[in-house]
C-alpha positions in Angstrom: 204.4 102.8 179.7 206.2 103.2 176.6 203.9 101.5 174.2 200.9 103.9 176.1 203.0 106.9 175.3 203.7 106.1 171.7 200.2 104.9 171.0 199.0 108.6 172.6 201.4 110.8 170.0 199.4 108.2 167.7 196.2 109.0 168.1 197.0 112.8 168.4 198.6 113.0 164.9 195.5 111.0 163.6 192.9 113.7 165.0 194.8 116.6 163.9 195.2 115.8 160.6 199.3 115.0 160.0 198.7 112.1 158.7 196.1 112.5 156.6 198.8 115.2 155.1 201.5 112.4 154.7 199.4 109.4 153.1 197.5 112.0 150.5 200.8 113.3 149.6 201.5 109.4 148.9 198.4 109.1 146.8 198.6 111.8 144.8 199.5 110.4 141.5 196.6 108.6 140.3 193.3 110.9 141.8 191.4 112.8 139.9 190.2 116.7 140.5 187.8 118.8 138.9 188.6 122.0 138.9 187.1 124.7 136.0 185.1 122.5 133.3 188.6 120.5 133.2 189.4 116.8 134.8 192.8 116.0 135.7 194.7 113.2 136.6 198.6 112.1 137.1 199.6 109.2 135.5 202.6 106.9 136.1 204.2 107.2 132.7 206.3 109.1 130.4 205.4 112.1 128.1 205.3 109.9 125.4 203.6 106.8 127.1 200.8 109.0 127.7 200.8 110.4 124.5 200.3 107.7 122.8 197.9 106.2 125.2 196.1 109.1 124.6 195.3 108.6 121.2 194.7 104.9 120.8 191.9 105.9 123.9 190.4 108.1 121.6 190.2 105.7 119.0 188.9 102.7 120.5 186.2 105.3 121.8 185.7 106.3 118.2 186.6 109.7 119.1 188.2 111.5 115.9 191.4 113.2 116.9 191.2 116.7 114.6 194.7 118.0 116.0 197.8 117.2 117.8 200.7 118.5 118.6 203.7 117.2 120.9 206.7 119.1 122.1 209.5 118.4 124.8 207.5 118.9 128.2 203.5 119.2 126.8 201.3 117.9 124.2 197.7 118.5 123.4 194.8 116.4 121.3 191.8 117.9 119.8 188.9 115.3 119.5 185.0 115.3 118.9 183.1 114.1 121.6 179.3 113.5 119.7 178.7 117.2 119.3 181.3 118.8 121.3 185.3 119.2 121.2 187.1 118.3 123.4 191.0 118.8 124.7 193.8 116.7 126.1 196.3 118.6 127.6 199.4 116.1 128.6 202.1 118.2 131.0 205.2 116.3 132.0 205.6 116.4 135.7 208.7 114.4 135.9 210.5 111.6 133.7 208.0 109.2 134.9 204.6 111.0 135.8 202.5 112.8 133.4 199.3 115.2 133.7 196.6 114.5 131.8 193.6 117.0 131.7 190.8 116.7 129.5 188.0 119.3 129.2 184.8 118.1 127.1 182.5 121.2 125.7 183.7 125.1 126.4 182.1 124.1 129.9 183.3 121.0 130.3 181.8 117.4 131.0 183.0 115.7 134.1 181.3 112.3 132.6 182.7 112.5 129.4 185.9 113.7 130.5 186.0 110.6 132.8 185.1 108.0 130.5 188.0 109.5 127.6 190.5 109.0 131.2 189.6 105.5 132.0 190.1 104.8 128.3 193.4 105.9 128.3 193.9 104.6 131.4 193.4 101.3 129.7 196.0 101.7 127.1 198.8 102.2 129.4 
């Protein structure tokens, strides 16, 4: 009788939603969003992990990087995608997490944005 009642709050929290709240606040780090021309994306990594990750992506994409500038909590890259700028905006989120946004063209790219995130993703 036990194990019917327990299996009932189950399924009740499954159809309202609860837990969908509970494992997307697990997955967080790690998914992308789209918001505004820019892609985002936490990373499990240091400020300067992803910083420098950030750079050797842009060069083994061949991407020039024009201008950076790191402080304590944020850094930012300016790079040439083909015929269009693009940013890398690095926020700290914690010791050990890191946002990354990248915005491709004054509209932004979601494409290109994605491809200079995987290849940073493979530097770290």
């Amino acid at each position: 009788m036990r194990a019917i009642r327990n299996l009932a709050i189950l399924l009740v929290l499954l159809c309202t939603g609860c837990a969908a709240v509970v494992v997307g606040g697990a997955a967080a780090v790690g998914t992308y969003t789209y918001v505004a021309g820019q892609l985002k994306k936490t990373y499990n990594v240091n400020l300067d992990g992803a910083y420098q990750a950030s750079i050797a992506g842009c060069e083994s994409l061949g991407l020039p990087v024009l201008e950076r500038e790191k402080q304590l909590s944020q850094a930012t890259i300016k790079t040439r995608d083909a015929d269009r700028e693009a940013w890398i905006i690095l926020k700290a989120q914690s010791s050990t997490t890191t946002e990354i946004s990248i915005r491709v063209g004054y509209l932004g790219d979601e494409q290109a944005s994605r491809r200079i995130h995987d290849a940073i993703g493979a530097k770290l």
